[in-house]
C-alpha positions as a Markdown table, in Angstrom:
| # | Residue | x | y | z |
|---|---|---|---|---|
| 1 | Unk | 0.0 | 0.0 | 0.0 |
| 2 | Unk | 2.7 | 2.4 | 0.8 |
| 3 | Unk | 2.2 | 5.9 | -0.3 |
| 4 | Unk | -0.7 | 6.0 | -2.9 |
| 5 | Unk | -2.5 | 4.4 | 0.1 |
| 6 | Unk | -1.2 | 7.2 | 2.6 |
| 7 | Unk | -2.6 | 9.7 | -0.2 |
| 8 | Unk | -6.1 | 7.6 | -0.7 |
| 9 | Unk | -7.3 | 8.1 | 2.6 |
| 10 | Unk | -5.9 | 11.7 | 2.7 |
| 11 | Unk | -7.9 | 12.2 | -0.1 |
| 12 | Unk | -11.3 | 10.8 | 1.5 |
| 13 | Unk | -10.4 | 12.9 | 4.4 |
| 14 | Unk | -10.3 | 15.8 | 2.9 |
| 15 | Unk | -13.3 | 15.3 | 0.8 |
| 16 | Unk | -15.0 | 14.2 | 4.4 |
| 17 | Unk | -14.3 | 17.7 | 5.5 |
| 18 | Unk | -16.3 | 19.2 | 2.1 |
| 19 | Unk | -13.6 | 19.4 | -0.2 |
| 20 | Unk | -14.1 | 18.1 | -3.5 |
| 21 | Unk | -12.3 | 15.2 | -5.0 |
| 22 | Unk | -10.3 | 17.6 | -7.4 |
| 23 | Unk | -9.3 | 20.4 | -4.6 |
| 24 | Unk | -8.3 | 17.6 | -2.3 |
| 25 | Unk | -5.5 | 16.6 | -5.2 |
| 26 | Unk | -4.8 | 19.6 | -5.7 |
| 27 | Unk | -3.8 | 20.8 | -2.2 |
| 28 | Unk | -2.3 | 17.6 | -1.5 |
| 29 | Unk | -0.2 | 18.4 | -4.8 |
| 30 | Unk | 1.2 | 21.2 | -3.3 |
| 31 | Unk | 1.9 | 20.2 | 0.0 |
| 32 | Unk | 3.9 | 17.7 | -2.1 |
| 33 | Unk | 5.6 | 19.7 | -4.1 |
| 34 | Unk | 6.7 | 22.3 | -1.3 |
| 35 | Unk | 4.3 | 25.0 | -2.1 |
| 36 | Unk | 3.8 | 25.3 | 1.4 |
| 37 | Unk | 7.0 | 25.8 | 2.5 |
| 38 | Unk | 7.9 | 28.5 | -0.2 |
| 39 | Unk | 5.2 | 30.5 | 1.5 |
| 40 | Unk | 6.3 | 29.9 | 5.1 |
| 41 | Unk | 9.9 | 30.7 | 4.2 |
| 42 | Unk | 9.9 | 34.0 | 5.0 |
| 43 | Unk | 8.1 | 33.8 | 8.1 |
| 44 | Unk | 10.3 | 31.8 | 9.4 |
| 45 | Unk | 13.4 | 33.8 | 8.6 |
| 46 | Unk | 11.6 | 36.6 | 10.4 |
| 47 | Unk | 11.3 | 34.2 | 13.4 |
| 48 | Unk | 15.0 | 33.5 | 13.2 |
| 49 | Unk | 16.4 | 37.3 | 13.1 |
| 50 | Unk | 14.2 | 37.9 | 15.8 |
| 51 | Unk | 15.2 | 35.5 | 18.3 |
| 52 | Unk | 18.5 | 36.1 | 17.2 |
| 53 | Unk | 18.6 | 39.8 | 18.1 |
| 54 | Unk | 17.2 | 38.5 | 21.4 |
| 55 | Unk | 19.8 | 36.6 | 22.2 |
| 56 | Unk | 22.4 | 39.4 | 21.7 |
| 57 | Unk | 20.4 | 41.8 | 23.2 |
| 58 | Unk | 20.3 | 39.2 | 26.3 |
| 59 | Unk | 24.1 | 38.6 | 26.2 |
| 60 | Unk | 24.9 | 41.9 | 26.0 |
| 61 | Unk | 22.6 | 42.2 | 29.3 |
| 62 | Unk | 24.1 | 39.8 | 31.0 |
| 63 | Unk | 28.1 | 40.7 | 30.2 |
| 64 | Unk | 26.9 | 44.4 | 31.1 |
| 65 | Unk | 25.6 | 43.0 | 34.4 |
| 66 | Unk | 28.5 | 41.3 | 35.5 |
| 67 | Unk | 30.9 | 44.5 | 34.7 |
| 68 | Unk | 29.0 | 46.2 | 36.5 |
| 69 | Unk | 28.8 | 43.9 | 39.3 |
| 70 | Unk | 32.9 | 43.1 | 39.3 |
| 71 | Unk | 33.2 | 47.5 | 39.3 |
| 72 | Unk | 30.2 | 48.0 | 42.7 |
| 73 | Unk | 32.7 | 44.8 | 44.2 |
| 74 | Unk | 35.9 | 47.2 | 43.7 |
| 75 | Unk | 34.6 | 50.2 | 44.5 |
| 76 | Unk | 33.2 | 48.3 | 48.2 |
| 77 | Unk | 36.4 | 46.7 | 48.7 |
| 78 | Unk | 38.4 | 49.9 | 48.5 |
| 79 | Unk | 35.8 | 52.2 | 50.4 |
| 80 | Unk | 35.5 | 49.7 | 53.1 |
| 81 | Unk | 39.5 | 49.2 | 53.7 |
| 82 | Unk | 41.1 | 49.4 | 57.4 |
| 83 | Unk | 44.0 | 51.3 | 58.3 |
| 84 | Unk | 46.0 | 51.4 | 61.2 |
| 85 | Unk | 45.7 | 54.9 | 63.1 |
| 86 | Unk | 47.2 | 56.0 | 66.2 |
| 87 | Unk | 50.1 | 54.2 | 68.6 |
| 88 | Unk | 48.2 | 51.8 | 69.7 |
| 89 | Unk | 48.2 | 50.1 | 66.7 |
| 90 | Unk | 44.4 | 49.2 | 66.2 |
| 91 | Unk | 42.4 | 48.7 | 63.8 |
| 92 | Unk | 39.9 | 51.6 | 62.9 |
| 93 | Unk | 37.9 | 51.9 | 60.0 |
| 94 | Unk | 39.0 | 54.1 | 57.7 |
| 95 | Unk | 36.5 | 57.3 | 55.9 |
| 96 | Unk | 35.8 | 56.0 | 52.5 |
| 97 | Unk | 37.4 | 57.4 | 50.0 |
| 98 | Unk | 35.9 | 56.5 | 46.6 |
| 99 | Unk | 38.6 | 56.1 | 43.6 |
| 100 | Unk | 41.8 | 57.4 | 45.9 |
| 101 | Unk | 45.1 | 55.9 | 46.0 |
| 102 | Unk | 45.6 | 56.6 | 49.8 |
């Protein structure tokens, strides 16, 4: 039976649904013949830029985020330093000083 079987009963069922005998070759023609994906084509490619920008647009995001993330993390680390003041030799927190070298 094989494929003209396959295309028999794809026939009746279209012709079930109220097509008539001739459409129902017909559109099964062109399904065969790739009609149907000439007219999806660009569809699709509009799908594929598009989730394609997203994705940069996302890994820019996240690289953005983590640079910004690793420069708050510096900036803490060196407004939150200790130095030693006085003879006593303790530890006292030090005034922040945002972006100095001392």
């Amino acid at each position: 039976m094989g494929g003209a079987g396959d295309r028999d009963r794809a026939v009746q069922a279209l012709t079930d649904l109220g097509f008539s005998a001739d459409k129902a070759r017909s559109v099964l023609d062109q399904m065969a013949n790739g009609a149907d994906r000439r007219a999806y084509g660009g569809a699709s490619r509009d799908a594929a830029d598009t989730v394609g920008s997203a994705t940069l647009w996302l890994s820019a995001t996240v690289l953005m985020s983590l640079l910004f993330g690793i420069l708050g993390g510096m900036l803490g680390v060196r407004g939150s330093r200790r130095i030693v003041r006085g003879t006593n030799r303790d530890p006292v927190t030090a005034r922040p000083r945002i972006l100095s070298k001392t």
